[in-house]
N, C-alpha and C positions, 0 to 999 in steps of 0.2 A: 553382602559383605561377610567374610569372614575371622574370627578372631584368630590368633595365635596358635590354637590347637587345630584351626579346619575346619569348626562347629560354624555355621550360619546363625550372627545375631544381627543381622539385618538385609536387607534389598529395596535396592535405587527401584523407583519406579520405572513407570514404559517410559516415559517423557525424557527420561534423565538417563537410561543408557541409549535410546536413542539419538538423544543431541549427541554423547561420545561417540558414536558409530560414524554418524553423520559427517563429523569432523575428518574422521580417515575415509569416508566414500568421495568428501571433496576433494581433500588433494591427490587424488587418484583420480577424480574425472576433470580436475583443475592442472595436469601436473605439465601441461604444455607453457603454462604460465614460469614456470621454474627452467631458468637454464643451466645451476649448475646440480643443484640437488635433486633433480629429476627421479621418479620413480620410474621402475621398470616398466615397459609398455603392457608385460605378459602379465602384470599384476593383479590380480581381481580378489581384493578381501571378503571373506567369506561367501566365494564364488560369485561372486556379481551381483550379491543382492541387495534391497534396499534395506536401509537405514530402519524401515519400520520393522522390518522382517528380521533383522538382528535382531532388536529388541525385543521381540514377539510382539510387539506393538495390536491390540485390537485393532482391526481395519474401518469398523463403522459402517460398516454398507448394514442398511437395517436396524440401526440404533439411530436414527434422529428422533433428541431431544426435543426441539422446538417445534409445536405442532403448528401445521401451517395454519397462514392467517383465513377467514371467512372471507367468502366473495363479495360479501355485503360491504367489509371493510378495504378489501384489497383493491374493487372496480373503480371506486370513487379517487381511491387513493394515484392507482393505476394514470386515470384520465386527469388528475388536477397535477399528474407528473408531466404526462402531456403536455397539457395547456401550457406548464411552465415552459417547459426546454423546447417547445414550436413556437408558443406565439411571443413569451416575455426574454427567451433566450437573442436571439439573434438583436432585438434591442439592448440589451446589456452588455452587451460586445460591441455593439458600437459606442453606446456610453462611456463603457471601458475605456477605447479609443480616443473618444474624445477628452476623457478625464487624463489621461497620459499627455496627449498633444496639447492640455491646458499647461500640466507641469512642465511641459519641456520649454514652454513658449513665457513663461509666467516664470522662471527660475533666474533668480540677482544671484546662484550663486557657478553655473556655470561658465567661464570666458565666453566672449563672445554673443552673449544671450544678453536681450535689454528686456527689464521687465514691463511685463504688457499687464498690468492690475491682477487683481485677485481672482482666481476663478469663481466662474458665476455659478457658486453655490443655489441660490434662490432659484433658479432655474432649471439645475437638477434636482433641487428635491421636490419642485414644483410637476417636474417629468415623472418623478418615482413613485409621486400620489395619483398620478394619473393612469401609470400601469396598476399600481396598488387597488 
């Protein structure tokens, strides 16, 4: 930023002149969406580049912060991801299923719908202790 005379008493970070940039690279590669205020097709601000690159934006390649996790911690973790989304996933979705077709069938307050009792709670959680 500049004061009154031209002297620099301050500057926006990378983050915060690249959100501005950003904003003019969208309606420029958005600008099909506009049909009366249209920008030029020939238009390329600051020759076509990106938004990080206006900014001077650091790129990151070689600066990761977060050291990866040990194999000790990540295998177990890995295979109990497994276990879940192969063996306890595709029961959960039909649970799902059934919890939905309980409410649609079990609802006084849609037309047309007679209620059929409360859904059988004790039964699903009887089922969820069992995948548990």
């Amino acid at each position: 930023m500049l004061d009154e005379h031209g002297t620099v008493v301050g500057e926006q970070s990378h983050g915060t002149r690249r959100s501005a940039a950003q904003v003019v690279v969208d309606l420029v590669n958005y600008r099909e969406l506009f049909t009366a205020d249209r920008v030029s097709a020939d238009l390329r601000p600051w020759g076509g580049a990106t938004a990080s690159a206006v900014a001077e934006m650091p790129c990151g390649r070689g600066q990761n912060k977060t050291p990866p996790v040990e194999g000790a911690v990540l295998q177990p973790m890995l295979a109990a991801a497994l276990y879940l989304v192969s063996t306890l996933g595709p029961h959960a979705v039909e649970l799902a299923q059934e919890v939905r077709e309980a409410d649609c069938t079990s609802s006084c307050k849609a037309k047309g719908l007679r209620p059929a009792g409360p859904a059988p709670m004790a039964e699903f959680t009887s089922m969820l202790a069992e995948y548990e």
